[in-house]
C-alpha positions as CSV (number, residue, x, y, z in Angstrom):
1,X,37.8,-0.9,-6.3
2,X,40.6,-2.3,-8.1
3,X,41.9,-0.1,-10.6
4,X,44.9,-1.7,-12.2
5,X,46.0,0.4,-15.6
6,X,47.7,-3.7,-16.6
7,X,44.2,-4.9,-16.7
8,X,42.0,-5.0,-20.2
9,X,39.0,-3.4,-20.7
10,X,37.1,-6.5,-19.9
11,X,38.7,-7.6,-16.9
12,X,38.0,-4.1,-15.8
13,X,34.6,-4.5,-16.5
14,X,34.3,-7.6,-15.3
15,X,35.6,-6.2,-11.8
16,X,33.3,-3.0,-11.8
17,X,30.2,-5.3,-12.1
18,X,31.4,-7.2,-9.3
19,X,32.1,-4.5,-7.0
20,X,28.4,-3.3,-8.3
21,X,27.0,-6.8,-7.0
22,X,28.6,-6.5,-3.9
23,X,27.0,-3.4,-3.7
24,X,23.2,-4.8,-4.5
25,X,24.2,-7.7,-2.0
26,X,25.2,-5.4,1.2
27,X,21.8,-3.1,-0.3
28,X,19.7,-5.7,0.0
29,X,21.2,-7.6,3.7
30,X,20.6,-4.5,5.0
31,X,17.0,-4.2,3.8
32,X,16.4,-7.9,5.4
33,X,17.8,-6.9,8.5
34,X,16.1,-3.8,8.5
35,X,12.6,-5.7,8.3
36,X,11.1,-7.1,11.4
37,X,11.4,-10.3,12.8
38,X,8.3,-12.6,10.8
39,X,7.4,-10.0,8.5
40,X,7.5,-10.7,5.1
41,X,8.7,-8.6,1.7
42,X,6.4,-8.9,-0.4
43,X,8.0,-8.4,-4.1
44,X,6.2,-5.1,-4.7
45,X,7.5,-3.5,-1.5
46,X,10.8,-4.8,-2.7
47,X,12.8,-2.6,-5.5
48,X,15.5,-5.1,-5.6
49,X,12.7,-7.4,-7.5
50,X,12.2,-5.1,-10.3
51,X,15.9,-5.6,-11.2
């Protein structure tokens, strides 16, 4: 995380949310990876829909 005292209040929001996504992202490759080969996720096994 950059945390840069220079930056507004925005900018450092804007940066948090994207280290958040980035977050969500690597979350939810992993959960793909994790599922076996030809199965599918259906969107009520998958949390990640609900968001």
């Amino acid at each position: 995380m950059l945390a840069d005292s220079s930056l507004g209040p925005k900018a450092r929001r804007t940066l948090r949310d994207y280290d958040q996504g980035l977050l969500r992202y690597q979350e939810d490759l992993r959960r793909l990876i994790e599922v076996p080969a030809g199965r599918r996720i259906t969107p009520q096994e998958d949390s990640s829909w609900a968001r």
